[in-house]
Every structure is written in structure tokens, then in C-alpha cells.
C-alpha positions as CSV (number, residue, x, y, z in Angstrom):
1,X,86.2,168.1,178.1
2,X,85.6,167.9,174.5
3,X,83.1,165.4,172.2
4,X,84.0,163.0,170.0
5,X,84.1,164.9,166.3
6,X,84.3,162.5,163.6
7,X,86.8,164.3,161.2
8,X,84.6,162.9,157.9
9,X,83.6,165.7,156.1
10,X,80.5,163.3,155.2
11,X,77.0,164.1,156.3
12,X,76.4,160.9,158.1
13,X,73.6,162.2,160.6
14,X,71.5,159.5,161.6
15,X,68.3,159.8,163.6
16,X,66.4,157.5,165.9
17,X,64.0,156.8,163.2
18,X,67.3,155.9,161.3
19,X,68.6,153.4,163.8
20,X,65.0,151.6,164.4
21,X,64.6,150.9,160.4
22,X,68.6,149.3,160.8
23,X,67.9,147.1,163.6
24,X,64.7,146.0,162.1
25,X,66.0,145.4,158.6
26,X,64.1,147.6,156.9
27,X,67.3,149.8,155.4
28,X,68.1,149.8,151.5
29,X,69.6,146.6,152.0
30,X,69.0,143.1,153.5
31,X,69.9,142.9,157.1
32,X,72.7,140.4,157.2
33,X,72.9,137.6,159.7
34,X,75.9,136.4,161.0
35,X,76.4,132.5,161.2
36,X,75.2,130.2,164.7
37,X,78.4,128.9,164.6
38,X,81.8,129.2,163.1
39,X,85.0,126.3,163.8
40,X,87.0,127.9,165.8
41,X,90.4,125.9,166.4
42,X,91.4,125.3,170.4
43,X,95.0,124.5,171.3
44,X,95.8,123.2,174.4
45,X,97.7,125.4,176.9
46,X,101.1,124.6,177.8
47,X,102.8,126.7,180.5
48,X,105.7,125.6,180.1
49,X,106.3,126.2,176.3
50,X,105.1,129.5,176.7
51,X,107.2,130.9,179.7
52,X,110.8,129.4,177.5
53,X,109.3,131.0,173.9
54,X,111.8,132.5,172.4
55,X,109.2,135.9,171.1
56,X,106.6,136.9,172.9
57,X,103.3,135.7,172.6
58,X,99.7,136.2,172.9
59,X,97.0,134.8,174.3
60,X,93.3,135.0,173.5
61,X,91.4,133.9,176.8
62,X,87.9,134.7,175.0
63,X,86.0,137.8,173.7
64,X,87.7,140.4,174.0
65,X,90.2,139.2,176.9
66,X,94.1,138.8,175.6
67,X,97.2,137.6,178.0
């Protein structure tokens, strides 16, 4: 079974040295934090609209989970 093998010609090597000065911010560049919160609109489930919709539809049940 083969690798992955990014197809970028770009030297992006990093090491574990690397990766420890990312996840403690200490890169080139300040770390940036993602907000506590963000609105996030909710809309009611209704069966019944769903299962007559003329197109299909999606549904986002949370995270990563779609129906």
C-alpha cells in the first residue's frame, strides 16, 4: 500500500521541534485564538416539511454529523 505523497513541489518538512514551537505559539507569527463562542442560528425540526420538500435537503445534526 502506498503513503500519502503531497504532490507540492514545496519543501514543507516539518520536524517535532517545528510542531512544539506551533502549538506553543512561539512561530513567526502570533498564535491565533479562535472565539469562546460564536451565534449559531437553530431551526426547529419539522418532519413533516422535510419528508414533502420538493429538493433534497441536508441536515447538520452537529460536528461533523450530516442527515
Amino acid at each position: 500500500m502506498r503513503r500519502f505523497q503531497n504532490l507540492d513541489p514545496a519543501d514543507n518538512y516539518r520536524g517535532f521541534r517545528h510542531v512544539m514551537a506551533w502549538q506553543l505559539g512561539l512561530g513567526p507569527e502570533p498564535r491565533r485564538r479562535s472565539p469562546r463562542r460564536a451565534n449559531v442560528p437553530v431551526v426547529k425540526n419539522d418532519g413533516r416539511a422535510l419528508r414533502g420538500a420538493a429538493r433534497p435537503s441536508l441536515t447538520w445534526i452537529g460536528h461533523a454529523t450530516y442527515l
